[in-house]
C-alpha positions as CSV (number, residue, x, y, z in Angstrom):
1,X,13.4,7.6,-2.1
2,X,10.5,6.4,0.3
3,X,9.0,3.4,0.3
4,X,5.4,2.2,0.7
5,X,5.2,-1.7,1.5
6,X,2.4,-3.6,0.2
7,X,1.1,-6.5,1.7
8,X,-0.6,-8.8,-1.1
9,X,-1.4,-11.9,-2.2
10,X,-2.1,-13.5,-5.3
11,X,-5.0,-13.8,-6.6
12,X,-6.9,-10.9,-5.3
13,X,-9.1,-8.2,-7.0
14,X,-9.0,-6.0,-4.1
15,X,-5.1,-6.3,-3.9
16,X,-4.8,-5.9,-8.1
17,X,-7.6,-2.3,-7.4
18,X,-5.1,-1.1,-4.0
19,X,-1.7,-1.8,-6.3
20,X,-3.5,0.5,-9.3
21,X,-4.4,3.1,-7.1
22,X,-0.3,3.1,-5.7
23,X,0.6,3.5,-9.3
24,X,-1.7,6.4,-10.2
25,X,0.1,8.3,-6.9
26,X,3.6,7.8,-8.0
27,X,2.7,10.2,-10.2
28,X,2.2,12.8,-7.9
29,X,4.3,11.3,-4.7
30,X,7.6,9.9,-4.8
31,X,7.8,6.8,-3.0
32,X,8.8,3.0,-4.7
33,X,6.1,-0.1,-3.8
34,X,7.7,-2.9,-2.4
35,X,5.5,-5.9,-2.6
36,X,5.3,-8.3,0.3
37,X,3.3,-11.9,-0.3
38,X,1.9,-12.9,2.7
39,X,2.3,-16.4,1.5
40,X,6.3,-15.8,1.8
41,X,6.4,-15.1,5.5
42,X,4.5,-16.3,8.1
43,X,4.5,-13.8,10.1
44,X,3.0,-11.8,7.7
45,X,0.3,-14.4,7.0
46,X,-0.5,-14.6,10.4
47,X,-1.0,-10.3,11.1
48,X,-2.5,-9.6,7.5
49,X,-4.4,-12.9,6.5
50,X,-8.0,-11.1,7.3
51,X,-6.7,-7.5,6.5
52,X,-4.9,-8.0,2.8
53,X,-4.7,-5.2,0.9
54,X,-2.6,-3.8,3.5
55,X,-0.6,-0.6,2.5
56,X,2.3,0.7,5.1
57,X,3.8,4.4,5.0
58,X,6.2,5.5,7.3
59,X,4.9,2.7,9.5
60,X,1.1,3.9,9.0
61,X,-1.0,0.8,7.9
62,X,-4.4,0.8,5.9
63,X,-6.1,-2.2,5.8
64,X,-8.4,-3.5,3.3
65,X,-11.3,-1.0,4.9
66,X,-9.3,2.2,4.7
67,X,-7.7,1.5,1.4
68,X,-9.7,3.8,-1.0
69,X,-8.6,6.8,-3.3
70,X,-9.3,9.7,-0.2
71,X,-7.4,7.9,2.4
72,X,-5.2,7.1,0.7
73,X,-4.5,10.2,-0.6
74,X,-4.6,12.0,2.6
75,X,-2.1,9.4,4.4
76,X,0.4,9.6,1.3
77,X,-0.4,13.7,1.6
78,X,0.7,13.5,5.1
79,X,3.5,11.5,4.9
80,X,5.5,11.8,1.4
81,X,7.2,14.1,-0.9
82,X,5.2,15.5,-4.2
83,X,6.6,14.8,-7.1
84,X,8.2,18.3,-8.6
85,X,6.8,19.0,-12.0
């Protein structure tokens, strides 16, 4: 199954709006969220302090700017299975 990474922290009503928006696709895309705190790495820290909610698929990132319903939609569109029904 594919997998979308999301870059999070706690503590963040923008993160807690991009994670609820993830979950209302997996009903139409198939992919699992995997959850990255930047707090954990520093690396991630370091690239996605300023940009958090960051959401990767297929190694295209949306930062907090571009993480709304449409483009998100399009980019999972583009890049994921739908969900047979």
């Amino acid at each position: 199954m594919e997998k979308v990474i999301f870059y999070t922290k706690e503590i963040c009503s923008l993160c807690d709006d991009a994670e609820a928006l993830l979950e209302m696709f997996q009903q139409d895309y198939e992919f699992e969220i995997e959850k990255r705190d930047i707090y954990t790495n520093d690396e991630w820290l370091e690239e996605f302090q300023l940009l958090i909610p960051v959401v990767e698929v297929n190694g295209i990132q949306l930062d907090c700017e571009h993480v709304d319903f449409f483009t998100m939609e399009k980019t999972l569109k583009e890049h994921l299975p739908t969900r047979k029904k």
